[in-house]
Short mmCIF file of the C-alpha atoms (twelve columns), coordinates in Angstrom:
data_MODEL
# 
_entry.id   MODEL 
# 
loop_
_atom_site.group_PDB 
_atom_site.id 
_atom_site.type_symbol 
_atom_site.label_atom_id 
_atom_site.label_alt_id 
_atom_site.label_comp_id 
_atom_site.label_asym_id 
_atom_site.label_seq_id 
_atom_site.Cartn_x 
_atom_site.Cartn_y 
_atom_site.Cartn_z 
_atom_site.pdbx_PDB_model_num 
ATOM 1   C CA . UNK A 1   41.664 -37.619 -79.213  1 
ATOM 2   C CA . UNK A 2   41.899 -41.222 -78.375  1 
ATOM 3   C CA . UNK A 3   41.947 -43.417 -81.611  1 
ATOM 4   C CA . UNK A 4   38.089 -44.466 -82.678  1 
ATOM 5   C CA . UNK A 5   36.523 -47.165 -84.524  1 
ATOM 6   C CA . UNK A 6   33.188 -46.631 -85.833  1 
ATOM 7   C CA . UNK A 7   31.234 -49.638 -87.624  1 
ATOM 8   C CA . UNK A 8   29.079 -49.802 -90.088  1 
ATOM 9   C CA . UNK A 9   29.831 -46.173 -91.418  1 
ATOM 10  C CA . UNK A 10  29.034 -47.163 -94.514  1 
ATOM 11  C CA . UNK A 11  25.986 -50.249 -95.706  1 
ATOM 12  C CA . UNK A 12  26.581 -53.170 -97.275  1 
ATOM 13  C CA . UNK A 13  25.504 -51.733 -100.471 1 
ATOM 14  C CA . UNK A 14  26.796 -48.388 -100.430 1 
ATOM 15  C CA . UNK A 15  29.969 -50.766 -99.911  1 
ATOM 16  C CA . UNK A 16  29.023 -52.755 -103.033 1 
ATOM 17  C CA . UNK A 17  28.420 -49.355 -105.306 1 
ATOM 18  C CA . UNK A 18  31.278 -47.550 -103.785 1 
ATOM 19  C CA . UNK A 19  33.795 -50.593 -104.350 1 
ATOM 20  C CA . UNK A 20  32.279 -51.047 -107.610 1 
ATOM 21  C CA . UNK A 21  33.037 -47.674 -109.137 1 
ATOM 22  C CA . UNK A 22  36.747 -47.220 -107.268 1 
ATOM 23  C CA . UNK A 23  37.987 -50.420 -109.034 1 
ATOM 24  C CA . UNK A 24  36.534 -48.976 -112.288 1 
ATOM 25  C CA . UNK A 25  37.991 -45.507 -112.115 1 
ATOM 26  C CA . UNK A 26  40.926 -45.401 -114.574 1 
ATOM 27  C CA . UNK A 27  42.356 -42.663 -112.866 1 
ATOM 28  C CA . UNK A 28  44.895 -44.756 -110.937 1 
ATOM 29  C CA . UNK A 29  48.506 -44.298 -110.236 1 
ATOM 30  C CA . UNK A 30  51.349 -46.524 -109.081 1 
ATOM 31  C CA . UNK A 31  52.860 -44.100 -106.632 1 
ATOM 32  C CA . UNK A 32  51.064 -44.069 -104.016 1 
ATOM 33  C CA . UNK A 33  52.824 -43.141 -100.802 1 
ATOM 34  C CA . UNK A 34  52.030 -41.216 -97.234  1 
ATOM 35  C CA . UNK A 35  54.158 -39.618 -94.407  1 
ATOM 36  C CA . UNK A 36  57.120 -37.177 -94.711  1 
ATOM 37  C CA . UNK A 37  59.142 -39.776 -94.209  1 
ATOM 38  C CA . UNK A 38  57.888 -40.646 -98.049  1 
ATOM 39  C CA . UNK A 39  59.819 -43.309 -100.383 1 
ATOM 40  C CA . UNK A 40  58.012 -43.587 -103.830 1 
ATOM 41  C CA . UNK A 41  59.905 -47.082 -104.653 1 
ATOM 42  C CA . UNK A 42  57.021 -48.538 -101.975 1 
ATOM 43  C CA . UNK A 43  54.092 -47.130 -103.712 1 
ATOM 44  C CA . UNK A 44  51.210 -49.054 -103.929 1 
ATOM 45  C CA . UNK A 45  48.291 -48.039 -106.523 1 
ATOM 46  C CA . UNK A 46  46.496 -44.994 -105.254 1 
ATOM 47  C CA . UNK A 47  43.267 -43.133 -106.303 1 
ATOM 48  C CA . UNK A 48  44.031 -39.324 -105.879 1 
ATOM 49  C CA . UNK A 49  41.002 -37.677 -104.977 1 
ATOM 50  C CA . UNK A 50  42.399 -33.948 -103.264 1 
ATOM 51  C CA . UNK A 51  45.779 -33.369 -102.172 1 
ATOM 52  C CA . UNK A 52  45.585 -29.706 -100.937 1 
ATOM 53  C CA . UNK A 53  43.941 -27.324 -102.874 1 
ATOM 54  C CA . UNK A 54  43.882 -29.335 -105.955 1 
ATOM 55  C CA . UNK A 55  40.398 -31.881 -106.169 1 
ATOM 56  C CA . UNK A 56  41.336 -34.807 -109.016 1 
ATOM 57  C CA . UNK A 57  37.978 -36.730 -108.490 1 
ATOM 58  C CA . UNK A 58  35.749 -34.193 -107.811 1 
ATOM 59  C CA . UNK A 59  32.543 -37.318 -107.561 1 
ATOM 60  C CA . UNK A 60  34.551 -39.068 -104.808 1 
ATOM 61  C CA . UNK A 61  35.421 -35.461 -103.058 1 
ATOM 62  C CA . UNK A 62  31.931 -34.848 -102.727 1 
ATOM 63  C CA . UNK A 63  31.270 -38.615 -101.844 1 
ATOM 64  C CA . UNK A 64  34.165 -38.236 -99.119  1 
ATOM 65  C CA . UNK A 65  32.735 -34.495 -97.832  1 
ATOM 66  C CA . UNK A 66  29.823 -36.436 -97.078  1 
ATOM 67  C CA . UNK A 67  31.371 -39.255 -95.482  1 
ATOM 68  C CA . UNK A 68  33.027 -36.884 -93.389  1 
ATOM 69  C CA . UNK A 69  30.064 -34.764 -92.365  1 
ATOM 70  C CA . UNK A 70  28.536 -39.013 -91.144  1 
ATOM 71  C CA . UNK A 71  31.299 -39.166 -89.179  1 
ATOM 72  C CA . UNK A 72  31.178 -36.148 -87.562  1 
ATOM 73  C CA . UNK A 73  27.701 -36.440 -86.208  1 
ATOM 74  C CA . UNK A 74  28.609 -40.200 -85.369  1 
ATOM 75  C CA . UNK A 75  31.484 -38.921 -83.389  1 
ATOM 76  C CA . UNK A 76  29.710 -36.012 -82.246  1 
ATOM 77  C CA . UNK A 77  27.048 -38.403 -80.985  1 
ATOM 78  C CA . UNK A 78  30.069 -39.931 -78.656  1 
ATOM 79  C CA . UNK A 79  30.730 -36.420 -77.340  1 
ATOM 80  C CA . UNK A 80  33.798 -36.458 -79.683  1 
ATOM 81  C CA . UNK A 81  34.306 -33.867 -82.315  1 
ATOM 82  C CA . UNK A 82  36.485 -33.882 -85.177  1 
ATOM 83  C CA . UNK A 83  37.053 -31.106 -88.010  1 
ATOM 84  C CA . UNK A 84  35.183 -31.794 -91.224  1 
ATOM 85  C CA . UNK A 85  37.222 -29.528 -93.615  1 
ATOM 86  C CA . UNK A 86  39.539 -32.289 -96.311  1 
ATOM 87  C CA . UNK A 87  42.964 -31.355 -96.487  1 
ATOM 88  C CA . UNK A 88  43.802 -34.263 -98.511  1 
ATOM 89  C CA . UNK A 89  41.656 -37.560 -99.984  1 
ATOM 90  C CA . UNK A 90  43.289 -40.573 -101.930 1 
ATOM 91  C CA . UNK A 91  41.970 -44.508 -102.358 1 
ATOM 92  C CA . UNK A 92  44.989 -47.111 -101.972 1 
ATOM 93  C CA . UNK A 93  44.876 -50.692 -103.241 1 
ATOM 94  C CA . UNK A 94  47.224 -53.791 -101.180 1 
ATOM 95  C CA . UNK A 95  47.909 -56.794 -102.351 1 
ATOM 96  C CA . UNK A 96  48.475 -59.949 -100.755 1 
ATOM 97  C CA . UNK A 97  51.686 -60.455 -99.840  1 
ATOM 98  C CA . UNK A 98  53.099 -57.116 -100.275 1 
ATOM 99  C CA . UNK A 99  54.753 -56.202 -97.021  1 
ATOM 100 C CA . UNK A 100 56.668 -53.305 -99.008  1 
ATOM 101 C CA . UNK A 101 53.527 -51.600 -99.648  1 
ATOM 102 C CA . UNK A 102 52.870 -50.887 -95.684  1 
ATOM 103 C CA . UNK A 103 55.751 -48.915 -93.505  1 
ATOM 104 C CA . UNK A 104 55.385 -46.943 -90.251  1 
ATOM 105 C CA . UNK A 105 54.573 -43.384 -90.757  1 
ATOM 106 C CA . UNK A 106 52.508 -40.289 -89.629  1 
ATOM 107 C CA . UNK A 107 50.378 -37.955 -91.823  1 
ATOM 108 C CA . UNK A 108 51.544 -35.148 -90.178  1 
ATOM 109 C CA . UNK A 109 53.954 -33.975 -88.097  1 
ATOM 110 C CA . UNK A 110 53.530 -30.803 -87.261  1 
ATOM 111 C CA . UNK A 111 50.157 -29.573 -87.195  1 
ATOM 112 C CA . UNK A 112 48.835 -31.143 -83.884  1 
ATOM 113 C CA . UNK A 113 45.066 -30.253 -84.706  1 
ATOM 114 C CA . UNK A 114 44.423 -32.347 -87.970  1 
ATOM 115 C CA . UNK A 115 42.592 -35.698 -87.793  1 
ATOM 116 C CA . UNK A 116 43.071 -38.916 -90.067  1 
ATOM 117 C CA . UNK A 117 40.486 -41.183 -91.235  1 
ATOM 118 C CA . UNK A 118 40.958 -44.555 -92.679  1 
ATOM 119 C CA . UNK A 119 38.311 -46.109 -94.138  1 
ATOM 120 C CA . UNK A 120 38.115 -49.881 -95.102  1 
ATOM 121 C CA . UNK A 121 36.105 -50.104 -98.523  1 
ATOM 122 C CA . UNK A 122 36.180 -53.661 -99.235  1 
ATOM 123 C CA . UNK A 123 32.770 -54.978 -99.212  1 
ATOM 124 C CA . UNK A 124 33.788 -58.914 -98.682  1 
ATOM 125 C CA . UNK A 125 36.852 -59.412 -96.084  1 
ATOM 126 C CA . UNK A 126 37.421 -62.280 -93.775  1 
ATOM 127 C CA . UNK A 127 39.454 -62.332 -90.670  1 
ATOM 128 C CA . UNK A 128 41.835 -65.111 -92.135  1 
ATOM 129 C CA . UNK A 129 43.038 -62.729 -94.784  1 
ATOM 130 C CA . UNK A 130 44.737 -60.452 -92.210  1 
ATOM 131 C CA . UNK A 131 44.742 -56.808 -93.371  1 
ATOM 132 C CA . UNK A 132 44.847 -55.098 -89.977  1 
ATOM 133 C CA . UNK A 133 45.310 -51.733 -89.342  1 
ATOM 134 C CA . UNK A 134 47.690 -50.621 -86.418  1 
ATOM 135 C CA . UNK A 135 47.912 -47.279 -85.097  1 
ATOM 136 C CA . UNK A 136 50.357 -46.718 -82.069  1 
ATOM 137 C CA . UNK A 137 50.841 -50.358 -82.034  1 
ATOM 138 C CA . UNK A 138 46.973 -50.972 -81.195  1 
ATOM 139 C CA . UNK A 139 45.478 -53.388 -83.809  1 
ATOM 140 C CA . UNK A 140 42.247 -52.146 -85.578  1 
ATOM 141 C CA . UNK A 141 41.207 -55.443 -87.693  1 
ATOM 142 C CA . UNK A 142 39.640 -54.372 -91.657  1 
ATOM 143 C CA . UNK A 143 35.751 -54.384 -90.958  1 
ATOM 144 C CA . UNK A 144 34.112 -53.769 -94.223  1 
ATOM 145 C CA . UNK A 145 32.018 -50.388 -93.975  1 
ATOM 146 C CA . UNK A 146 34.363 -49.414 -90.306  1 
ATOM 147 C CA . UNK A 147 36.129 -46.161 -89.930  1 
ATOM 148 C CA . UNK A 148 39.233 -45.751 -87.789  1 
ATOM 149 C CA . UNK A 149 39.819 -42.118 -86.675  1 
ATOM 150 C CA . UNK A 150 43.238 -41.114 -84.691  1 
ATOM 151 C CA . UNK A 151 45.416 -38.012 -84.432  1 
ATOM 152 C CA . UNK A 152 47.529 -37.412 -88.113  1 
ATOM 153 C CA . UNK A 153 50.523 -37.231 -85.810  1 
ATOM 154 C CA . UNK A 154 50.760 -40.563 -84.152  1 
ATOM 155 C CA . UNK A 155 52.396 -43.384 -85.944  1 
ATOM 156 C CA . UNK A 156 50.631 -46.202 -88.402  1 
ATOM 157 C CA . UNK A 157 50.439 -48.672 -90.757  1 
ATOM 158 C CA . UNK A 158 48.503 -51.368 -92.324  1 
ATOM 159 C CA . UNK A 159 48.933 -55.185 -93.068  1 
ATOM 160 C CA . UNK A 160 49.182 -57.049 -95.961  1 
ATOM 161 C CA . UNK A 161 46.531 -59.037 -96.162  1 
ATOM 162 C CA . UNK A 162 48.114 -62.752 -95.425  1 
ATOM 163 C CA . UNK A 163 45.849 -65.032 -97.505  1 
ATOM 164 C CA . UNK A 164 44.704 -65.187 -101.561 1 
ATOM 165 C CA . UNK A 165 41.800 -63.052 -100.932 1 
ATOM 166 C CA . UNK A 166 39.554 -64.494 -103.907 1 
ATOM 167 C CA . UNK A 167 39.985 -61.166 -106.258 1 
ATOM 168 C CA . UNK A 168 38.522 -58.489 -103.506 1 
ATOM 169 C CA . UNK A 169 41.084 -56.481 -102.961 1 
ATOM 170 C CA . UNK A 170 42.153 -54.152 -99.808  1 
ATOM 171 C CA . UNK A 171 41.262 -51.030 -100.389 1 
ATOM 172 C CA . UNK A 172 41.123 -47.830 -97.889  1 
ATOM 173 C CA . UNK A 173 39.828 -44.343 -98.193  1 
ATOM 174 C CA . UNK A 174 42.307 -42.206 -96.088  1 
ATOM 175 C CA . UNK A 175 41.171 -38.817 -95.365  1 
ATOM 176 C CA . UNK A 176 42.962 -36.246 -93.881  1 
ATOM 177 C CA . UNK A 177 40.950 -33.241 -91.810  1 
ATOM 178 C CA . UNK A 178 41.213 -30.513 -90.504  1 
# 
């Protein structure tokens, strides 16, 4: 599958409530990491929601199952399909400045049919804060309520966003599928 961006997955104010209630969850951690090529000393703060079998946020799973099911018949509508089962869920948080927080990595490496979704949940973004998101090199920039969809086995990151970004911060909803 060729790497998709869908807009406006998600309204302005489903962007408002949803941001709303992830930055009020207490539920965070300060481990957050991704890839097999994992180093916990550049965590960032991550909202588990599912990591295999195990649901930790069971509002936000069914939130995300949702999401997932939109994006299906969005992609579905672009003669694209995509699985809709969640293998694994999680919010992350980045900061400005925090290049350490961002490394090259894939979700998976070895099974070839699982899809990853990055969501960008910040309601309020503007292009001067940076905050991209690259996968195999291409540059997908953060669109509030956007969707990026790719293979789990090719190579990304994201971007620090460059600029004081006025207390919103960068968060994603990565979902894997499969």
């Amino acid at each position: 599958m060729k790497t998709t961006i869908l807009d406006n997955v998600l309204s302005q104010k489903e962007l408002f409530y949803m941001y709303n209630q992830i930055v009020s969850t207490p539920n965070w951690k300060l481990n957050g990491v991704s890839g097999s090529d994992r180093d916990p000393r550049l965590g960032a703060p991550v909202l588990t929601v599912k990591v295999g079998d195990i649901v930790e946020h069971h509002p936000f799973f069914l939130w995300g199952q949702t999401l997932v099911y939109r994006i299906a018949k969005l992609l579905d509508d672009k003669n694209k399909g995509i699985p809709t089962q969640i293998i694994r869920m999680w919010l992350n948080v980045t900061y400005n400045g925090k290049k350490s927080q961002h490394w090259l990595h894939r979700d998976e490496e070895t099974d070839l049919q699982l899809k990853s979704i990055v969501l960008f949940m910040t309601p309020v973004w503007q292009p001067d804060w940076r905050g991209s998101f690259y996968v195999d090199g291409e540059e997908f920039k953060f669109k509030p309520g956007s969707a990026v969809i790719f293979d789990s086995e090719q190579y990304h990151k994201g971007e620090s966003p460059e600029s004081e970004t006025y207390n919103w911060q960068r968060i994603t909803c990565n979902i894997l599928v499969g």
